[in-house]
C-alpha positions as CSV (number, residue, x, y, z in Angstrom):
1,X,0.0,0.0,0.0
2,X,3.1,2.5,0.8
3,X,4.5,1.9,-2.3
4,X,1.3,2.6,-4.2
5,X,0.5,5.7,-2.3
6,X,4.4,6.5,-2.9
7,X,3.7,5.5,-6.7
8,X,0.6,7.9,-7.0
9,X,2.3,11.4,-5.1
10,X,5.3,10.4,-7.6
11,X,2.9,10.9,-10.9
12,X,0.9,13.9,-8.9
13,X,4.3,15.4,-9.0
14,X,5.6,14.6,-12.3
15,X,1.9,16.3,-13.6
16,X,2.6,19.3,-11.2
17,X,5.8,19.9,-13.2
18,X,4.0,19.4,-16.7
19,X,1.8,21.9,-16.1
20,X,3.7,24.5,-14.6
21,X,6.7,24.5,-16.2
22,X,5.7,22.9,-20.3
23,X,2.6,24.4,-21.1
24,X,3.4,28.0,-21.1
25,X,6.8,28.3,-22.2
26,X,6.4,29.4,-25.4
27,X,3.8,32.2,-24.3
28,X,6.4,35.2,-23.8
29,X,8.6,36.5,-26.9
30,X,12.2,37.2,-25.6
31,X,12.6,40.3,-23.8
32,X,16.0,40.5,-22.1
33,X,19.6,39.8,-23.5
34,X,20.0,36.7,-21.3
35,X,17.7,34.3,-23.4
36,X,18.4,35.4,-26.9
37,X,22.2,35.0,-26.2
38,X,21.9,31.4,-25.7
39,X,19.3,30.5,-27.8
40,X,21.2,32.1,-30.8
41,X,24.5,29.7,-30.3
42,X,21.8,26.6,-31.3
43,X,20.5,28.9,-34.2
44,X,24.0,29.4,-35.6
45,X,24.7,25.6,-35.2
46,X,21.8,24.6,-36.7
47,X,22.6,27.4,-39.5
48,X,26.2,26.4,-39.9
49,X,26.5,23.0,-39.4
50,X,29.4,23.9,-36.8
51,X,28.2,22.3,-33.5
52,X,32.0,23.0,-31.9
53,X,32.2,26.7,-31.7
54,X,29.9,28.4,-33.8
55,X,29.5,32.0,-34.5
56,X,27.1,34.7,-33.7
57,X,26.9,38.3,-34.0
58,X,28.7,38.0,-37.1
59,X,31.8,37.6,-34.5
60,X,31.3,35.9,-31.6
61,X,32.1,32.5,-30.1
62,X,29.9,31.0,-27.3
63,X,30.9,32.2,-23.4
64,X,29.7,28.3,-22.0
65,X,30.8,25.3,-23.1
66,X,27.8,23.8,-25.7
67,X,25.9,21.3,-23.8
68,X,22.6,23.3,-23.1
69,X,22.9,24.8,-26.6
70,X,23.5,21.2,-28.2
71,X,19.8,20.3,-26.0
72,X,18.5,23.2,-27.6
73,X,19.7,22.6,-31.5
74,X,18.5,18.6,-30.9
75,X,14.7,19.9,-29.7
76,X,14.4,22.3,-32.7
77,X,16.1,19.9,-35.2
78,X,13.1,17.5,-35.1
79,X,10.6,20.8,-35.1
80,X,10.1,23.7,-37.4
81,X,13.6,25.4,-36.0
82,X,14.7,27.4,-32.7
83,X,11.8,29.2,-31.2
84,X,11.4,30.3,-27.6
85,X,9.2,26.7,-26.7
86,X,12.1,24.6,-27.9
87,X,15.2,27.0,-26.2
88,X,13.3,27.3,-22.7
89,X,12.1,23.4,-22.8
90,X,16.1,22.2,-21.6
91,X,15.5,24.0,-18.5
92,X,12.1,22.7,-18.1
93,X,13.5,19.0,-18.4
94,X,16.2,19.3,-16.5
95,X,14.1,21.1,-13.6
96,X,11.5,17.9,-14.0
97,X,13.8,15.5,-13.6
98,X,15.9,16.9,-11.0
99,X,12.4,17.4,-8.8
100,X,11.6,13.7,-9.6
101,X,15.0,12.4,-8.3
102,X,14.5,14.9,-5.7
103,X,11.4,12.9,-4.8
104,X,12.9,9.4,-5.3
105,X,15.7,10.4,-2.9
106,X,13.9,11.4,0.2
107,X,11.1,9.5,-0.4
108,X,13.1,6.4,0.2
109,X,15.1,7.9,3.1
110,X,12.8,10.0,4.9
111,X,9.2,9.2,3.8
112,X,6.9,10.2,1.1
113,X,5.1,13.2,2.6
114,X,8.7,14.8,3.4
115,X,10.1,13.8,0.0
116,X,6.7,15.5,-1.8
117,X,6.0,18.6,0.2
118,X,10.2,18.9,-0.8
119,X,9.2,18.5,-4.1
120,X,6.5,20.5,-4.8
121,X,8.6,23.6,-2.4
122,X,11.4,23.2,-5.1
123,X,8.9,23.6,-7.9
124,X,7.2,26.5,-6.6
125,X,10.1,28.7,-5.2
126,X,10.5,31.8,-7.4
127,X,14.3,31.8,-8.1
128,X,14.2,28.0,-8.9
129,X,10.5,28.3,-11.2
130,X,11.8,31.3,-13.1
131,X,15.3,29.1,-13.7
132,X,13.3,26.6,-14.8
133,X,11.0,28.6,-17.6
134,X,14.1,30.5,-18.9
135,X,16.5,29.7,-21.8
136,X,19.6,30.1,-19.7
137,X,22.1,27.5,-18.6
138,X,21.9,27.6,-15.1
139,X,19.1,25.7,-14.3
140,X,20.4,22.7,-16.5
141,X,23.6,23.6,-14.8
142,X,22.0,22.6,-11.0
143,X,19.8,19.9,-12.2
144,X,23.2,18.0,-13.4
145,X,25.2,19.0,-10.5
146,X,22.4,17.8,-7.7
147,X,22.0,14.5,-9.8
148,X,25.4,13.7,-9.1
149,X,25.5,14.5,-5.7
150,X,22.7,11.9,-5.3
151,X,24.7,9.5,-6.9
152,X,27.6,9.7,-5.5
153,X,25.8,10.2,-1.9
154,X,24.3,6.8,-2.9
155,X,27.9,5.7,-3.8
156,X,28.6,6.5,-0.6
157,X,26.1,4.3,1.0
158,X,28.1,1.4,-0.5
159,X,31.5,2.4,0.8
160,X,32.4,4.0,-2.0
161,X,32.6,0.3,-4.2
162,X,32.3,-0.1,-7.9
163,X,32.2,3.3,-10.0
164,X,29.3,5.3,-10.1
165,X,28.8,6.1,-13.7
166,X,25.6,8.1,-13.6
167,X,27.4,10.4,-10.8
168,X,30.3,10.8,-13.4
169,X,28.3,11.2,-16.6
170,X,26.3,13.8,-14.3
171,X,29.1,15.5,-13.6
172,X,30.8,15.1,-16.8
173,X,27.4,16.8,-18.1
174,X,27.8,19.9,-15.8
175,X,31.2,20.7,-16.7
176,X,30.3,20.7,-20.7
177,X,27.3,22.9,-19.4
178,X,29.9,25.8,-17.7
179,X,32.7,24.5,-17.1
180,X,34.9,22.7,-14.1
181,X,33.3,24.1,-11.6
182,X,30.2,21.3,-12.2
183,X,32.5,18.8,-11.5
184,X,34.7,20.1,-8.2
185,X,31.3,20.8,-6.0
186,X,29.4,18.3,-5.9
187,X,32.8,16.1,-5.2
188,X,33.6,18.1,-2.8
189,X,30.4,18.3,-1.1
190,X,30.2,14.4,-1.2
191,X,34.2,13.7,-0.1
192,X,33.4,16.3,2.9
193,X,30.7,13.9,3.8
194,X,32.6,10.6,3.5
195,X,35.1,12.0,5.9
196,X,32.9,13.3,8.5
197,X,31.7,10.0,8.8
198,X,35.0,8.3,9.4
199,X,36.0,7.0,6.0
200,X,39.7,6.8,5.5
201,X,41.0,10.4,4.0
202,X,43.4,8.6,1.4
203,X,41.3,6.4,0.1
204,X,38.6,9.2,-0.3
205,X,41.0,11.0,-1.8
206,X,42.1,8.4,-4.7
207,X,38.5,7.2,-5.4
208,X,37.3,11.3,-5.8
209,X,40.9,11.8,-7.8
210,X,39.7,9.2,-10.0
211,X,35.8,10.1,-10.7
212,X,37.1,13.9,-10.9
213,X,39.5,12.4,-13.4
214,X,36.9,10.0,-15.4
215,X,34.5,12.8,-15.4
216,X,37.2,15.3,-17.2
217,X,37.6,12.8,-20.2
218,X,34.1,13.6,-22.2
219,X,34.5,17.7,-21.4
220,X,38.1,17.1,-22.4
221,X,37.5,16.0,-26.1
222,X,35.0,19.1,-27.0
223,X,37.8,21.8,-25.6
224,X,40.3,20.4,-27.4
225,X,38.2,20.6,-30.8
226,X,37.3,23.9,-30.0
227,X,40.7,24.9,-29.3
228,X,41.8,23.4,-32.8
229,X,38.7,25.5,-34.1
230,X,38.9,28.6,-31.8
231,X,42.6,29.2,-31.4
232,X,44.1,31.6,-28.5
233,X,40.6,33.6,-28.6
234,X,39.1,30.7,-27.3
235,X,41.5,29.9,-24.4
236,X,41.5,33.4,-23.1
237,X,37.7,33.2,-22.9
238,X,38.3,29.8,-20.8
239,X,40.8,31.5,-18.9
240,X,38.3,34.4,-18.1
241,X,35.5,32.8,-17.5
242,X,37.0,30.1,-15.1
243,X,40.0,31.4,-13.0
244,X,39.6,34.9,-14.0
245,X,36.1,35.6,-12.7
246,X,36.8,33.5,-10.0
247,X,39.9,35.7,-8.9
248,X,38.1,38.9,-9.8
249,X,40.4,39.6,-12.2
250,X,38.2,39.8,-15.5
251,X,38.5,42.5,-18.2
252,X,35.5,43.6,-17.4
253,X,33.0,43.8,-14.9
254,X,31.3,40.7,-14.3
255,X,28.3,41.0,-11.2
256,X,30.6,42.4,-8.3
257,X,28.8,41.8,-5.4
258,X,29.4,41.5,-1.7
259,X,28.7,38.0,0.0
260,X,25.6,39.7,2.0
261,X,24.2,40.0,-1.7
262,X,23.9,35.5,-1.4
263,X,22.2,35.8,2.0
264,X,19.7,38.1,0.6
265,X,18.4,36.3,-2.7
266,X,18.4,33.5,-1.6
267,X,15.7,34.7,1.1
268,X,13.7,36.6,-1.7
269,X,14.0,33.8,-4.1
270,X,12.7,31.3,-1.8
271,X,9.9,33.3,-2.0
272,X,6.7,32.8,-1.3
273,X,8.4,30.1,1.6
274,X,10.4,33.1,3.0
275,X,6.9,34.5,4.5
276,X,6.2,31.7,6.4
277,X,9.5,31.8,7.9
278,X,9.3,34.8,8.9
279,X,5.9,34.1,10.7
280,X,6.9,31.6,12.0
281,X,9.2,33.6,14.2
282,X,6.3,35.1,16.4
283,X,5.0,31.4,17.1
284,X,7.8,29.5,18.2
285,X,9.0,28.7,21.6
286,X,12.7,30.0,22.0
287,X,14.9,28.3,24.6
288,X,17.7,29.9,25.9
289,X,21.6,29.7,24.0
290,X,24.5,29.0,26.5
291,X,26.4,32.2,26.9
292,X,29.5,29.7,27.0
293,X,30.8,29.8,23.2
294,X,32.3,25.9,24.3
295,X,29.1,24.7,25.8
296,X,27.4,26.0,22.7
297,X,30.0,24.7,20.5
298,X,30.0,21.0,22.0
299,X,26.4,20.9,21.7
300,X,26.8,21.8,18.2
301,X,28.9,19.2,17.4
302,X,27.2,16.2,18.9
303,X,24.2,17.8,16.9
304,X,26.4,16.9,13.8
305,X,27.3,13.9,15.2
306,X,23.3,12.5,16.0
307,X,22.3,13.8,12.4
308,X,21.5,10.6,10.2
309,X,23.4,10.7,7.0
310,X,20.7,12.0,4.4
311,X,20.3,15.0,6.7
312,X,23.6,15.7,7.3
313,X,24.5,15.4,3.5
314,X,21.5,17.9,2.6
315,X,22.9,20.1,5.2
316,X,26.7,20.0,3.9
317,X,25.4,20.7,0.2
318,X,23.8,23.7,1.4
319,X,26.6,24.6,3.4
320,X,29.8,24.2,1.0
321,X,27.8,25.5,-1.8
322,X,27.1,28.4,-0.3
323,X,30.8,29.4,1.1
324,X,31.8,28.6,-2.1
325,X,29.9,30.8,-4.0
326,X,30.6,33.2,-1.9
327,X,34.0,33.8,-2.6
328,X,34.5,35.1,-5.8
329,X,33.5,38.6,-6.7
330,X,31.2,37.6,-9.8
331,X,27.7,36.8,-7.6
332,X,24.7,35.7,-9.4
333,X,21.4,34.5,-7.6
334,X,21.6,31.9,-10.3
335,X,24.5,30.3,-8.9
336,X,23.0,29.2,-5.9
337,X,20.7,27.3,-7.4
338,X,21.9,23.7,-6.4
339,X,21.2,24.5,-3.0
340,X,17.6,24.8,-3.4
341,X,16.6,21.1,-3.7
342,X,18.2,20.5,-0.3
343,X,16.7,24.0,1.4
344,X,13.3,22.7,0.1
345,X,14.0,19.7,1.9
346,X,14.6,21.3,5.4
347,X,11.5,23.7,4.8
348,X,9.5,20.8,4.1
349,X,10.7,19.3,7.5
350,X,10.2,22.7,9.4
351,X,6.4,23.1,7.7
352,X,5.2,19.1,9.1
353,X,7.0,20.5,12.6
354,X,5.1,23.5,12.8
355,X,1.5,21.2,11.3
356,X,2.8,18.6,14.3
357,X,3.4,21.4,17.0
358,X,0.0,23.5,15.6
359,X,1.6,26.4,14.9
360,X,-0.6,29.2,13.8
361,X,1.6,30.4,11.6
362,X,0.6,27.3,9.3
363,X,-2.8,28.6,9.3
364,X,-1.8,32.6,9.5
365,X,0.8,31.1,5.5
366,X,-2.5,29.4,4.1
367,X,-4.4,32.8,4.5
368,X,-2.2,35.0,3.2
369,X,-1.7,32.3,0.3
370,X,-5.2,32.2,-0.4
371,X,-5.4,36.1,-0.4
372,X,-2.9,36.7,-2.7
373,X,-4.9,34.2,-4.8
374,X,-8.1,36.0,-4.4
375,X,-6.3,39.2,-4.7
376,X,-4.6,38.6,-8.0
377,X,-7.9,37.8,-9.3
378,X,-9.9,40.9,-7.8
379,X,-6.7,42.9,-9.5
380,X,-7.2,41.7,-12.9
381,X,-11.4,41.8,-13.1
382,X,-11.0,45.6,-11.7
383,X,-7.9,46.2,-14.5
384,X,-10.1,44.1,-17.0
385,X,-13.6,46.3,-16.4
386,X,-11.5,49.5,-17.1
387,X,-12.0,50.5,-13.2
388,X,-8.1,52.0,-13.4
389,X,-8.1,55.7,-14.6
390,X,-5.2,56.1,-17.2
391,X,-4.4,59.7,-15.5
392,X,-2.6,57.4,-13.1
393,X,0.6,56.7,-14.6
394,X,2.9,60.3,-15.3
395,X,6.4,60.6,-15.4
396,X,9.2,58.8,-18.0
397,X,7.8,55.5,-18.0
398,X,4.2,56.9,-18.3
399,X,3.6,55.1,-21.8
400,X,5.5,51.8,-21.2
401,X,3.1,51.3,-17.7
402,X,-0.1,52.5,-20.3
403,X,1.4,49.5,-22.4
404,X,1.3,47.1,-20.0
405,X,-2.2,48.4,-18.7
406,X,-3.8,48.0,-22.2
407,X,-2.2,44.7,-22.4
408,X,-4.3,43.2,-20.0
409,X,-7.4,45.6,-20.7
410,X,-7.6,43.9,-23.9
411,X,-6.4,40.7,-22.5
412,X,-8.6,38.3,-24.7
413,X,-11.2,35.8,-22.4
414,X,-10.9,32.6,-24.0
415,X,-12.2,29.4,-22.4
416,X,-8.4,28.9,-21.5
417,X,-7.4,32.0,-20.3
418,X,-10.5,32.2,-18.0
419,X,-9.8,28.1,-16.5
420,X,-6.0,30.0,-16.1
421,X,-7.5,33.1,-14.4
422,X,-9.6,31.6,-12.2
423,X,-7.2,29.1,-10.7
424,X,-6.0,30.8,-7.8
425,X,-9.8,31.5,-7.1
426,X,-11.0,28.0,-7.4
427,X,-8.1,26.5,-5.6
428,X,-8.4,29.3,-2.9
429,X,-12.5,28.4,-2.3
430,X,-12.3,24.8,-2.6
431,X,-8.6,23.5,-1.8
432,X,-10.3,21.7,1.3
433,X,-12.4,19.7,-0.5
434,X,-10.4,18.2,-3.8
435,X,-7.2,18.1,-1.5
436,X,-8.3,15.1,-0.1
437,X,-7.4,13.3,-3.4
438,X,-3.4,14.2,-1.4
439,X,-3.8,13.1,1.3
440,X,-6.9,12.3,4.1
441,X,-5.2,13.6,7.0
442,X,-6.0,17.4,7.9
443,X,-2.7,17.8,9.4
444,X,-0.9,16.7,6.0
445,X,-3.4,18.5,4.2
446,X,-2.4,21.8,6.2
447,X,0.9,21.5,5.4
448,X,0.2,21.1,1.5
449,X,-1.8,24.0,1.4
450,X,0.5,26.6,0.7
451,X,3.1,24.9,-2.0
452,X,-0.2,24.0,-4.0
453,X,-1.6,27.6,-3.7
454,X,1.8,28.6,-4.8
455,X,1.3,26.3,-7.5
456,X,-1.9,28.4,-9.0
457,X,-0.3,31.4,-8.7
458,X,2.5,30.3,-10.9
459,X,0.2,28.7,-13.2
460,X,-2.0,32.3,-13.5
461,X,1.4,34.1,-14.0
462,X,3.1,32.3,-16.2
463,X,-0.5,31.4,-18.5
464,X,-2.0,34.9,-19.0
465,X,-0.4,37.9,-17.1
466,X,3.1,38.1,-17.6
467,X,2.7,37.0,-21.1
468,X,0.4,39.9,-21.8
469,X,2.9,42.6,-20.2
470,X,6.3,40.9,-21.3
471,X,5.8,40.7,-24.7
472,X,4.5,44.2,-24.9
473,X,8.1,44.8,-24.0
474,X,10.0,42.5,-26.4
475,X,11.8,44.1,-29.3
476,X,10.3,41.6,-31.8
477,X,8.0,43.9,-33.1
478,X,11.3,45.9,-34.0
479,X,12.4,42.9,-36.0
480,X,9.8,42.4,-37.7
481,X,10.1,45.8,-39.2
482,X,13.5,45.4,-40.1
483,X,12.8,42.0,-41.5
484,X,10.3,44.1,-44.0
485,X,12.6,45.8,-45.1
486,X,15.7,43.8,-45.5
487,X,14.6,40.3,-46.2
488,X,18.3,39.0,-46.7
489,X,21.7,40.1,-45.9
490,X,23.5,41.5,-42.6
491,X,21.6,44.2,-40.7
492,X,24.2,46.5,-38.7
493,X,24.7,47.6,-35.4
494,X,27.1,50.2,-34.0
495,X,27.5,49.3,-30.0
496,X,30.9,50.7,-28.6
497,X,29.5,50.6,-24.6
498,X,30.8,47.7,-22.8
499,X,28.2,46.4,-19.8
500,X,28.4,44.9,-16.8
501,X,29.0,41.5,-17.0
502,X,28.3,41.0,-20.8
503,X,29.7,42.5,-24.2
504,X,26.8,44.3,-25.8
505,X,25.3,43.4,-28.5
506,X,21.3,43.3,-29.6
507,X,20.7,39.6,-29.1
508,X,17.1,39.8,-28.8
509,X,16.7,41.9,-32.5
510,X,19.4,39.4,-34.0
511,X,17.5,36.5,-32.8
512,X,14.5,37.6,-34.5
513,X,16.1,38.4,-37.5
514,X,17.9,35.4,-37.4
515,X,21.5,35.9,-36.6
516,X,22.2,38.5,-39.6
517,X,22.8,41.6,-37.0
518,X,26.7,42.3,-37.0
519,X,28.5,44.9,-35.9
520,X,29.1,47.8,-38.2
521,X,32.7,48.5,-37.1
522,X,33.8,44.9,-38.0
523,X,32.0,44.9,-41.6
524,X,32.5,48.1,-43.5
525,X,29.7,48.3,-45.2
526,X,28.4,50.7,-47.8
527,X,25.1,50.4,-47.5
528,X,22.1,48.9,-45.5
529,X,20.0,49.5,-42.3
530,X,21.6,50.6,-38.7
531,X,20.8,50.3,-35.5
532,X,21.8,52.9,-33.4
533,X,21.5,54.3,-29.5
534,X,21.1,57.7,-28.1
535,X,24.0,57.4,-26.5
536,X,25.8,55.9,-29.2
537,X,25.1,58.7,-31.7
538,X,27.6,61.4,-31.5
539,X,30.4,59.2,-31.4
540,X,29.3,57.5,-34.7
541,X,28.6,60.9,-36.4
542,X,31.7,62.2,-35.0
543,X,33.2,59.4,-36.9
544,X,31.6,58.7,-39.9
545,X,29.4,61.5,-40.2
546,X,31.5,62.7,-43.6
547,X,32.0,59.0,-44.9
548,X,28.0,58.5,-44.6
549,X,24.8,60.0,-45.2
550,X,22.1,58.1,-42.8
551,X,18.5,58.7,-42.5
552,X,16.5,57.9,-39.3
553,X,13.2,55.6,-40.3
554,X,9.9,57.2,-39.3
555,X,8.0,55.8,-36.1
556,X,11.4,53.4,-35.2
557,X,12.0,54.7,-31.9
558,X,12.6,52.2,-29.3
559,X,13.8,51.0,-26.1
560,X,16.3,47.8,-26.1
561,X,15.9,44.9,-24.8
562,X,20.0,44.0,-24.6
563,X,21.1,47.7,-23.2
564,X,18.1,49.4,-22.2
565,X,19.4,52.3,-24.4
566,X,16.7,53.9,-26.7
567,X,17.7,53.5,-30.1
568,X,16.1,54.2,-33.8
569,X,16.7,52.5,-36.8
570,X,18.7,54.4,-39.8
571,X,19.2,53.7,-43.3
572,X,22.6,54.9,-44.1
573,X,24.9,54.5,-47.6
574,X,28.5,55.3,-48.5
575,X,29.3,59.0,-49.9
576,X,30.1,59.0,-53.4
């Protein structure tokens, strides 16, 4: 019967996934620099037929090694092309199966309500959903890099006999994903473990030398192909990217950030969790600390010592992880990602203690997650009934907020769109009722409330709303244009500002027009179509201003995506 039950919350949670993360991703066009960039590396290997280091921007090689952009090239090889569905749905999979393993893990070593309130806490976290909807390689990065820590945790269990192949191909997976660093955590994370629990230090030490070594062999064959192929510009981008940014040392600056700046996302993106921490402060029953820092200490380390082995291995992934990541200058809330499945796990332990204990803040969580719910939905029927003067918005970004506000005014109310509006609601007013399909129990049914409440918000979000405002910011539009226009050949860009933590260039017009935007420095042209920034615009009339006679288009003024610069579109040709 356990296994059935076990079996059934399994499925439940593999449907969770499916429609939160695969149902919608295709709904937003590109709107930041991030997705584009990646999604054009499979473009220009599809394009080229150059799946080692192809080329975009008209000069660019790839920043990561290739193995989220060879996922994305396979998807859209057996569809009609790269499109936003086909470059976010990596991330999607790899999320899925890392919650599923997630669920396999702790379902067999601490129980199945533990393992799926852990699951579903993962899913529904905001730094870990949007990971999981975006066409970046992080997520695919941390779904690889937990899976091996599994595995070799699990090696573990066996004292570290035979080879754990699915720990190495994981981690030989991660470091063709972004490099070495996917392959020295999770070994270290799992080696810190073996040792804590008294296994010999040599003999950790060869067996980790040896999977760190079989992992390297895979990784090892595409660098050197792309070393034959990219020459010295491609090992000073390995450089950079791996010791360089590590040291602080890059060329440019590359998310400089203090280590208080980890401590902080990871409380807002553990969002909407980090509210029921935080009231569950004013319920809990403190007992005194020892003012004795040995006392204190001692009692800490028989703690450590009492933990059994899957806690104390969740706890040391969060742990190393984090100090880790916290020592280079580069910080990204991205990069802590790997730590979530194992923070999900604890919260999922603190949220049955509370349930156990009755804890009103439980109760106090599952109101204010069933007011958001009904809240969101109040929000859009007052937006939708036109009950929102337009005199509100004044200032600069008066006509972008109008954009968004007529976005959903006009938001069309399909059969679909209503099922995905009404969500929250339905959930909200009848959650008692259907959630006994979970699990009987009220307690257990209490402490499910929430993550599944979560859930519908996600699913209203991601189905109608921020579709409706995002792509009212995308530049595609732009492209479109521009694709009018010029139905062949290279469209130019002049972009001299470098940014933080990426070379500019307009990814999200060049996806859209399908990798033909170069840069108009390294081309020469005589003729064509320019894009061009405000800021941007002296210096290239101050430089070319006699060599070319340029005319702005009519009605192309817009902001960009990539650089938030306002630019305009210009034909321009040679002087005779």
């Amino acid at each position: 019967m356990d296994k059935i039950h076990r079996s059934r919350l399994f499925w439940i949670t593999a449907l969770l996934c499916f429609l939160s993360l695969f149902l919608f991703l295709g709904q937003s066009n590109f709107h930041t620099r991030g997705e584009p960039r990646e999604a054009l590396v499979a473009m220009a290997m599809l394009e080229e037929g150059n799946w080692t280091l192809p080329i975009t921007n008209g000069t660019d090689i790839a920043y990561k090694p290739p193995l989220f952009h060879w996922a994305i090239a396979s998807l859209s090889s057996i569809t009609s092309g790269v499109n936003e569905y086909t470059s976010r749905m990596p991330s999607a999979i790899a999320l899925t199966i890392m919650i599923l393993a997630g669920f396999s893990f702790y379902a067999k070593r601490r129980g199945k309500e533990i393992a799926f309130l852990a699951a579903i806490i993962t899913l529904t976290n905001f730094e870990v959903h949007r990971a999981g909807v975006a066409c970046r390689v992080d997520m695919l990065l941390a779904a690889l890099m937990v899976l091996a820590l599994y595995a070799l945790f699990q090696w573990t269990e066996r004292k570290m006999k035979g080879i754990p192949w699915w720990g190495i191909l994981c981690l030989s997976g991660a470091f063709l994903t972004k490099g070495p660093v996917g392959v020295v955590l999770p070994c270290a994370v799992v080696a810190v473990f073996a040792w804590i629990r008294g296994m010999g230090f040599l003999r950790i030490c060869i067996r980790y030398i040896g999977v760190v070594l079989a992992a390297c062999v895979l990784p090892s064959l595409w660098y050197i192909a792309a070393w034959k192929v990219g020459g010295d510009q491609f090992l000073t981008l390995v450089i950079e990217e791996n010791v360089l940014r590590f040291l602080g040392k890059m060329t440019y600056a590359s998310h400089e950030n203090p280590w208080t700046y980890n401590v902080m996302t990871v409380i807002t993106g553990f969002v909407p969790y980090t509210i029921l921490l935080i009231l569950s402060l004013f319920t809990l029953k403190y007992t005194p600390i020892s003012s004795k820092p040995k006392e204190w200490w001692k009692k800490f380390v028989s703690y450590i010592q009492q933990m059994d082995d899957t806690r104390l291995f969740s706890l040391l992934s969060i742990v190393i992880m984090f100090v880790f990541y916290c020592i280079p200058k580069s910080k990204r809330s991205v990069y802590l990602l790997p730590i979530y499945p194992f923070i999900a796990y604890f919260i999922a332990e603190f949220i049955i203690y509370l349930v156990k204990n009755k804890s009103r803040s439980v109760n106090w969580y599952n109101a204010t997650m069933c007011g958001l719910g009904l809240i969101l939905t109040a929000v859009f029927v007052i937006v939708r009934c036109g009950f929102v003067p337009h005199t509100l918005f004044q200032g600069k970004r008066a006509a972008e907020n109008l954009a968004y506000l007529n976005a959903l005014e006009t938001l069309p109310l399909s059969v679909g769109n209503l099922l995905i509006i009404l969500t929250p609601f339905i959930i909200a007013i009848l959650f008692f009722k259907w959630s006994n399909l979970i699990h009987p129990d009220i307690q257990k049914r209490q402490a499910i409330y929430g993550p599944i409440m979560a859930f519908a918000l996600f699913f209203a979000l991601d189905g109608v709303y921020q579709p409706a405002v995002l792509n009212v910011k995308s530049n595609k539009p732009i492209a479109e244009r521009v694709k009018a226009l010029a139905p062949e050949g290279n469209i130019y860009s002049y972009i001299t500002i470098m940014a933080e933590g990426n070379r500019l260039h307009p990814f999200t017009l060049n996806y859209y027009l399908n990798n033909r935007v170069v840069p108009f420095i390294d081309f020469s042209p005589t003729e064509g179509y320019l894009f061009l920034g405000d800021r941007e615009y002296e210096g290239f009339i101050e430089k070319y201003g006699e060599t070319f006679v340029i005319e702005q288009l009519p009605d192309s003024r817009f902001k960009s995506n990539d650089n938030r610069d306002w630019m305009n579109i210009y034909h321009f040709k040679k002087t005779e």
